[in-house]
C-alpha positions in Angstrom: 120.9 98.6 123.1 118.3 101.0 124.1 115.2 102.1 121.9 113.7 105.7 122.4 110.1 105.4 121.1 108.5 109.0 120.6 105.2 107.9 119.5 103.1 111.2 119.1 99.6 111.2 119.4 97.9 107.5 119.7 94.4 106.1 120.0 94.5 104.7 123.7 92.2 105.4 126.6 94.4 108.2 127.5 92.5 110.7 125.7 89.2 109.9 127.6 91.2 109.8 131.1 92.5 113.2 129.9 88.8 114.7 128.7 90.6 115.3 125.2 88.2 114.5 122.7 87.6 118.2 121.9 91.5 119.0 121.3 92.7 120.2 118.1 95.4 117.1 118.6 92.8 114.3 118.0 89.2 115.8 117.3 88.8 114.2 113.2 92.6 113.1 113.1 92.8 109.3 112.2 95.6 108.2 114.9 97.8 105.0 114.8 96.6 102.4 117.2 99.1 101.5 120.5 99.6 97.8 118.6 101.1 99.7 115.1 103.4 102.3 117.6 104.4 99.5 119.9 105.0 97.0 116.7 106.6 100.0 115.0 109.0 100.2 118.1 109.4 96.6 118.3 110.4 97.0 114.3 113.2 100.1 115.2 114.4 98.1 118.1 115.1 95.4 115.7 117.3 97.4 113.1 119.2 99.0 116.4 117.9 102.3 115.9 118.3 104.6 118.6 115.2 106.7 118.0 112.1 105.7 116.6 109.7 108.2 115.8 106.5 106.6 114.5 104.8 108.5 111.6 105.9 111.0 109.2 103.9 114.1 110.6 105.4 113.5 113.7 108.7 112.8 112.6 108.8 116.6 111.0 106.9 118.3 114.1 109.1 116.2 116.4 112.7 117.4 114.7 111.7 121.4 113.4 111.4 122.3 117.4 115.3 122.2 117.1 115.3 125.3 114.8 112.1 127.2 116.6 112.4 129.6 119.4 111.2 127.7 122.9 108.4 130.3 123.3 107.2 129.9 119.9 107.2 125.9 120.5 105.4 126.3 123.7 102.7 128.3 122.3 102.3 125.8 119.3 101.5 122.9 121.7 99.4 125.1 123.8 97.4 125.2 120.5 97.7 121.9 119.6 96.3 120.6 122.9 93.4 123.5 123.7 89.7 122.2 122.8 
């Protein structure tokens, strides 16, 4: 059995290796900690779930890009991501 863990945006050193403190993604957003994604994965692993997005916001984000024109998606993240 294999887990797929799509854990969004996550309080790790990441955003300091990435200079990303300024970026709409995590400047004043309250973001799970790697211990709650990675228990939250261990969790969905556990009930032999196949995907395991972890929070609701990213859950809806993560399955409306299905229904959204590629360029419109790309533009969104660009967004997302820029300081």
């Amino acid at each position: 059995m294999v887990t797929a863990l799509c854990p969004g945006a996550t309080e790790s050193g990441f955003q300091s290796a990435a200079d990303m403190h300024e970026s709409k993604l995590v400047k004043g957003k309250k973001l799970p900690t790697s211990q709650e994604v990675a228990e939250y994965g261990y969790q969905s692993m556990m009930k032999g779930k196949t995907v395991a997005i972890h929070g609701f916001k990213n859950y809806v984000l993560t399955n409306s890009i299905r229904f959204l024109p590629r360029n419109l998606v790309v533009k969104v993240v660009r967004g997302m991501q820029g300081k």
